[in-house]
LOKOL-715024 format. One line per field, with one value per atom (N, C-alpha, C): atom name; chain; residue in one letter; x, y, z. Coordinates in Angstrom, 2 decimals. Layout:
# residues N
site CA ...;
unit A ...;
code A ...;
x X ...;
y Y ...;
z Z ...;
# end
This chain:
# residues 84
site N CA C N CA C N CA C N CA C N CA C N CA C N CA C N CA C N CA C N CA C N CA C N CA C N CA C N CA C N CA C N CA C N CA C N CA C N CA C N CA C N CA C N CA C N CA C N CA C N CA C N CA C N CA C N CA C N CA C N CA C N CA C N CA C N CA C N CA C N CA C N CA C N CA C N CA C N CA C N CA C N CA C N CA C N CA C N CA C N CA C N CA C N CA C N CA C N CA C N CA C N CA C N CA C N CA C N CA C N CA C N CA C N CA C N CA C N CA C N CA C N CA C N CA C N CA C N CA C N CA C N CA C N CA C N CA C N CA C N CA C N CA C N CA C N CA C N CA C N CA C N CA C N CA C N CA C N CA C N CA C N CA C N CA C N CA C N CA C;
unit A A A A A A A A A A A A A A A A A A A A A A A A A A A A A A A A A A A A A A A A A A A A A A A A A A A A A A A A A A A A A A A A A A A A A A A A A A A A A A A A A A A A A A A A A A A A A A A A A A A A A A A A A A A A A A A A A A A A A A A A A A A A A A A A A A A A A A A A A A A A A A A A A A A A A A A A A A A A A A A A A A A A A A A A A A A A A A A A A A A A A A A A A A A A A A A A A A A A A A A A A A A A A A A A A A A A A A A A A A A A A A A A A A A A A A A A A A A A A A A A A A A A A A A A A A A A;
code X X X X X X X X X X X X X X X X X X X X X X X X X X X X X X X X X X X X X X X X X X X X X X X X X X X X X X X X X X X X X X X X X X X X X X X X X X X X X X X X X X X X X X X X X X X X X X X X X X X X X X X X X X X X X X X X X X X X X X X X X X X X X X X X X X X X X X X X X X X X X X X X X X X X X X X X X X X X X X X X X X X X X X X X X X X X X X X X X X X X X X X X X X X X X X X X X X X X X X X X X X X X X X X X X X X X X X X X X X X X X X X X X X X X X X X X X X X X X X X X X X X X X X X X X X X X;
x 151.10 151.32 152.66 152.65 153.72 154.90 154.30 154.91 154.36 154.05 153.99 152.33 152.99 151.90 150.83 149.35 148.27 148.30 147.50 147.23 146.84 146.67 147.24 148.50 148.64 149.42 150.16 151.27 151.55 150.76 150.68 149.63 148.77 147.76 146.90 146.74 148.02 148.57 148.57 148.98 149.09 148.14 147.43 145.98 144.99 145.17 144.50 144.84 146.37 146.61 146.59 146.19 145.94 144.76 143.76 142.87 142.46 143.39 143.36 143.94 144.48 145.32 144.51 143.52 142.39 141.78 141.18 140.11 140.90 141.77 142.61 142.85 142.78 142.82 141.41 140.60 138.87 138.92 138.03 137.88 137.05 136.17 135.14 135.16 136.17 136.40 136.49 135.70 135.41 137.03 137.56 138.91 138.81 137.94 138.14 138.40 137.60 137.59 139.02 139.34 141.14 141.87 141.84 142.99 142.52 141.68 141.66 142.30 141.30 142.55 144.08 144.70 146.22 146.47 145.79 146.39 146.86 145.54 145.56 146.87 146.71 148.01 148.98 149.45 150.95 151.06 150.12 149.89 150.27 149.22 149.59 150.93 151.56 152.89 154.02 153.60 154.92 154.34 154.15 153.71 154.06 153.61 154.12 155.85 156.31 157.84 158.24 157.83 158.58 158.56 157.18 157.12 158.68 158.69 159.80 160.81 161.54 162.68 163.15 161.68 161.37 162.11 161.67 161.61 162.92 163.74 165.14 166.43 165.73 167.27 166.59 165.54 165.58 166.40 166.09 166.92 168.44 168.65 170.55 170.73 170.02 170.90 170.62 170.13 170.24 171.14 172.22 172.37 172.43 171.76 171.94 173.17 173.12 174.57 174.74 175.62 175.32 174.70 174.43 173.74 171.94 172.17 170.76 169.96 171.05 170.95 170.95 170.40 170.63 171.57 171.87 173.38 173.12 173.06 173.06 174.09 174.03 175.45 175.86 175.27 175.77 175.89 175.13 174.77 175.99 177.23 178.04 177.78 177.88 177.04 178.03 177.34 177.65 178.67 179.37 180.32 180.20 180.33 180.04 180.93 182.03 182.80 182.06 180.99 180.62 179.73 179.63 178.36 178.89 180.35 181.01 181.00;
y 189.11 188.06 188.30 188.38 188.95 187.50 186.15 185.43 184.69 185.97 185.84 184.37 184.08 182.85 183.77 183.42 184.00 182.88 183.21 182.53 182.87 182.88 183.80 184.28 185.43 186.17 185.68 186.30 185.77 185.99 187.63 188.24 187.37 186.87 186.58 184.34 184.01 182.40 182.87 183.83 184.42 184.48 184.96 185.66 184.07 183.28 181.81 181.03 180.77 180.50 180.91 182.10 182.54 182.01 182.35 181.53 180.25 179.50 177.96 177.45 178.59 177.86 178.32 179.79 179.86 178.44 178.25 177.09 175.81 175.76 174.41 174.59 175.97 176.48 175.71 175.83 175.61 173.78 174.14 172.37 171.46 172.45 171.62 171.59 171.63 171.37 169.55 169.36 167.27 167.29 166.15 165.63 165.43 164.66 165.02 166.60 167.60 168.66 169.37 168.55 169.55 168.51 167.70 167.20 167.79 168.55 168.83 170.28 171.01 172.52 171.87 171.08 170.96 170.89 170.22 170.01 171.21 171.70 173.19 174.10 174.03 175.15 174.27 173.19 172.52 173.33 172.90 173.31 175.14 175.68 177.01 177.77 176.88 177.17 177.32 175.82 175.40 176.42 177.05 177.85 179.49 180.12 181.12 180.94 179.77 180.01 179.66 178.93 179.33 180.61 181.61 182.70 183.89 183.42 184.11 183.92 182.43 182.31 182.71 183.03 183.75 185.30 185.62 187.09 187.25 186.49 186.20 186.33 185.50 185.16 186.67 187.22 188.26 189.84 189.81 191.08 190.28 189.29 188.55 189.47 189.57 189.90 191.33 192.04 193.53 194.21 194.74 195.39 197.14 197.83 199.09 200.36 201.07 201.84 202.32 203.89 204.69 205.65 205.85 206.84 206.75 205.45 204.84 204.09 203.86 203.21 201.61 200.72 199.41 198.69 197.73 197.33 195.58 195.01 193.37 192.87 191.82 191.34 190.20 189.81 188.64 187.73 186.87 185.74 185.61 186.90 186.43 187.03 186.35 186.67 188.03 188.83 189.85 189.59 189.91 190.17 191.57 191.54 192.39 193.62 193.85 194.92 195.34 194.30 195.33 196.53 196.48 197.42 198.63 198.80 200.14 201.00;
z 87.39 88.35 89.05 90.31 90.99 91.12 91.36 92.01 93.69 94.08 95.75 95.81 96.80 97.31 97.74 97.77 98.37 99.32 100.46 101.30 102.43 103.96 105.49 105.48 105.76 106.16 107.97 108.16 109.21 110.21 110.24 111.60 111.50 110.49 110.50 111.39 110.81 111.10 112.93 113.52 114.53 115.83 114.95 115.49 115.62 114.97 114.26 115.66 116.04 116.99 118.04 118.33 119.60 120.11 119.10 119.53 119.38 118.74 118.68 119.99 120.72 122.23 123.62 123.10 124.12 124.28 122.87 122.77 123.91 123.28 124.13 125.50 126.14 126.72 128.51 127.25 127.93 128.24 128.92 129.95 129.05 128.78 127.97 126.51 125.62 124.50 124.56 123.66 123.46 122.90 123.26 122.25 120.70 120.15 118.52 118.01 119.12 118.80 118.94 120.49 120.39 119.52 118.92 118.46 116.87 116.37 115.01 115.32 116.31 116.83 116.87 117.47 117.77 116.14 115.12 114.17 113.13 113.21 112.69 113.45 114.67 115.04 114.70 114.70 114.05 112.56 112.09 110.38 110.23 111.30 110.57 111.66 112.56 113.25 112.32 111.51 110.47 109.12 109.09 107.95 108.00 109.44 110.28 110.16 110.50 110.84 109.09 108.63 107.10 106.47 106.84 106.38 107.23 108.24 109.24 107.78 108.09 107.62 105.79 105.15 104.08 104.34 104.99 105.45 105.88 106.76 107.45 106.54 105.32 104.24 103.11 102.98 102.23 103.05 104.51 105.40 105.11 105.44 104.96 103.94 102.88 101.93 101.05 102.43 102.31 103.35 103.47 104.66 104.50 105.17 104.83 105.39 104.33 104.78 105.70 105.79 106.87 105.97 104.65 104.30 103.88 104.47 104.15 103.01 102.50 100.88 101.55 100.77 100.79 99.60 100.66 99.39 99.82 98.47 98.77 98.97 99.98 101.13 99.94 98.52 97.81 98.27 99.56 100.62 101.14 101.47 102.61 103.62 104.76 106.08 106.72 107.32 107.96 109.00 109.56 110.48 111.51 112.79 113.51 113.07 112.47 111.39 110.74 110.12 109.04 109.48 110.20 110.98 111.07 111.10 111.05 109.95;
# end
């Protein structure tokens, strides 16, 4: 057991909404129908961007060398120096 959540993947939360915004997109979608699409893309928007900010604070706290090694930043934030 790794830990990791199963679930959609981002591409996939992505791809969900693309075409949840064609659909909304169309004239003739009935309203019960777009307001269960709008709900779904809220749902898998806020799900997409938590996976981001997952992904955001795990690159924080890698920064890699100049020899190509990765070294953990110990959650203090980078500074444009350090890049040298």
């Amino acid at each position: 057991m790794t830990g990791r959540v199963t679930g959609p993947t981002f591409d996939e939360h992505l791809r969900r909404l693309e075409d949840i915004a064609s659909a909304l997109d169309r004239a003739d979608v009935p309203l019960d129908r777009a307001l269960q699409l709008f709900e779904e893309g809220i749902t898998r928007l806020r799900a997409a961007s938590e996976t981001l900010s997952v992904a955001e604070g795990r690159l924080r706290e890698l920064v890699e060398r100049a020899d190509g090694t990765l070294e953990p930043t110990d959650g203090v934030p980078l500074s444009p120096d350090d890049a040298d």
